[in-house]
C-alpha positions in Angstrom: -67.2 -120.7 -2.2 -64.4 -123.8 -2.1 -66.7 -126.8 -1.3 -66.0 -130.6 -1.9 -70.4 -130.9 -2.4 -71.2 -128.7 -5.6 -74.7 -126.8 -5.4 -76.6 -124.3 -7.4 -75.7 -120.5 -6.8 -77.2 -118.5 -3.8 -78.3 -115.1 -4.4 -79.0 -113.1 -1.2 -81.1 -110.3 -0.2 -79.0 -107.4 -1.8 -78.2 -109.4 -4.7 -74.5 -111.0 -3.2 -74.0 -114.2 -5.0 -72.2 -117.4 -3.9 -71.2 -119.7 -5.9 -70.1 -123.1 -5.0 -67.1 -125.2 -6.7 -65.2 -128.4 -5.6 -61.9 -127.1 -7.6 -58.2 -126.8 -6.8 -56.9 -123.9 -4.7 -55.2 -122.2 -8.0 -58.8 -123.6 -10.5 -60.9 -121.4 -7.4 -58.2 -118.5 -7.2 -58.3 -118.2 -10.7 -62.2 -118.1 -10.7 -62.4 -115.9 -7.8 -60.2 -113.3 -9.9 -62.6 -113.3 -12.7 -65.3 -113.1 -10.2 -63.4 -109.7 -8.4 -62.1 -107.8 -11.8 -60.1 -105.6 -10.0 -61.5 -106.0 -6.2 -59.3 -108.0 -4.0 -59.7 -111.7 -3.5 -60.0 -112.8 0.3 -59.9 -116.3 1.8 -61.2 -117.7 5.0 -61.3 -121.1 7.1 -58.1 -122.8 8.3 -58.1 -125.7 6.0 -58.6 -123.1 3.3 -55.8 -121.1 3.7 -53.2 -123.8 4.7 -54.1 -125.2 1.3 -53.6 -122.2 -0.7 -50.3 -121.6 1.6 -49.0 -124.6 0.6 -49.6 -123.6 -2.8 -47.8 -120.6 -2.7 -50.8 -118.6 -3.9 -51.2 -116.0 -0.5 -49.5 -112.7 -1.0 -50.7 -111.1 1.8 -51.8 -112.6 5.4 -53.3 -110.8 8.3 -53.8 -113.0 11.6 -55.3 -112.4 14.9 -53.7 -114.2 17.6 -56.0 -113.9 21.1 -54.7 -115.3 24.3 -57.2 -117.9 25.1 -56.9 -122.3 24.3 -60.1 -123.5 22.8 -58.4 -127.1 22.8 -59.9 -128.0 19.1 -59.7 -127.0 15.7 -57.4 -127.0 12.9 -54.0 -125.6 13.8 -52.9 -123.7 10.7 -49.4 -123.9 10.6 -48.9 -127.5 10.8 -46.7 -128.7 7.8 -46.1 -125.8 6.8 -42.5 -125.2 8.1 -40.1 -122.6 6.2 -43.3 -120.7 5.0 -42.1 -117.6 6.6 -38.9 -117.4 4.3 -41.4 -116.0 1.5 -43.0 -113.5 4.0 -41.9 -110.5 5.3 -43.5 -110.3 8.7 -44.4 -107.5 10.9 -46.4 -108.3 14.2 -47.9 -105.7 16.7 -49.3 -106.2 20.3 -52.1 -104.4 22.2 -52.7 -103.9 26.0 -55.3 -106.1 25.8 -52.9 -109.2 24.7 -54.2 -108.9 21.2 -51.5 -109.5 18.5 -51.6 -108.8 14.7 -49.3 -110.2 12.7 -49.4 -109.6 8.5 -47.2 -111.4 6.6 -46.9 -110.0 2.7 -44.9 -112.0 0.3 -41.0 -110.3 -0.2 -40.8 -109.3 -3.6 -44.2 -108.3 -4.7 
């Protein structure tokens, strides 16, 4: 877990650990890489992901966009204009307004 307050690991009922690191996006993709061995690595939380956006270190991006304002929050694409230059980007709609869009890096 990407934290800026450092704690002692968590182990949970069915032996899942967290473990918590105030590190750079690439020092805690790295870690998490170790951490997977060959398992992908997943990241969550807007601030999260628009730091390892801006780092160039997403290959492959799956958001759900629902039509409803909740008026707060962290807006995830602020600052990061031209980012979809280094994605190739497919989106599909539902009925139900729903839209998924997945954005995988061109060239890998």
């Amino acid at each position: 877990m990407l934290t800026h307050h450092t704690r002692p690991s968590i182990t949970m009922e069915g032996s899942t650990t967290y473990h918590f690191i105030n590190a750079s996006p690439a020092e805690a993709l790295e870690a998490a890489r170790k951490a997977a061995g060959d398992r992908d690595v997943r990241i969550g939380g807007a601030t999260v992901i628009r730091e390892f956006l801006a780092a160039g270190l997403v290959d492959q991006m799956h958001v759900v966009i629902v039509p409803i304002l909740l008026g707060r929050g962290v807006r995830l694409w602020d600052g990061l204009e031209g980012i979809e230059k280094a994605y190739r980007i497919e989106s599909v709609s539902s009925p139900s307004g729903v839209t998924h869009v997945t954005f995988n890096r061109a060239g890998v």
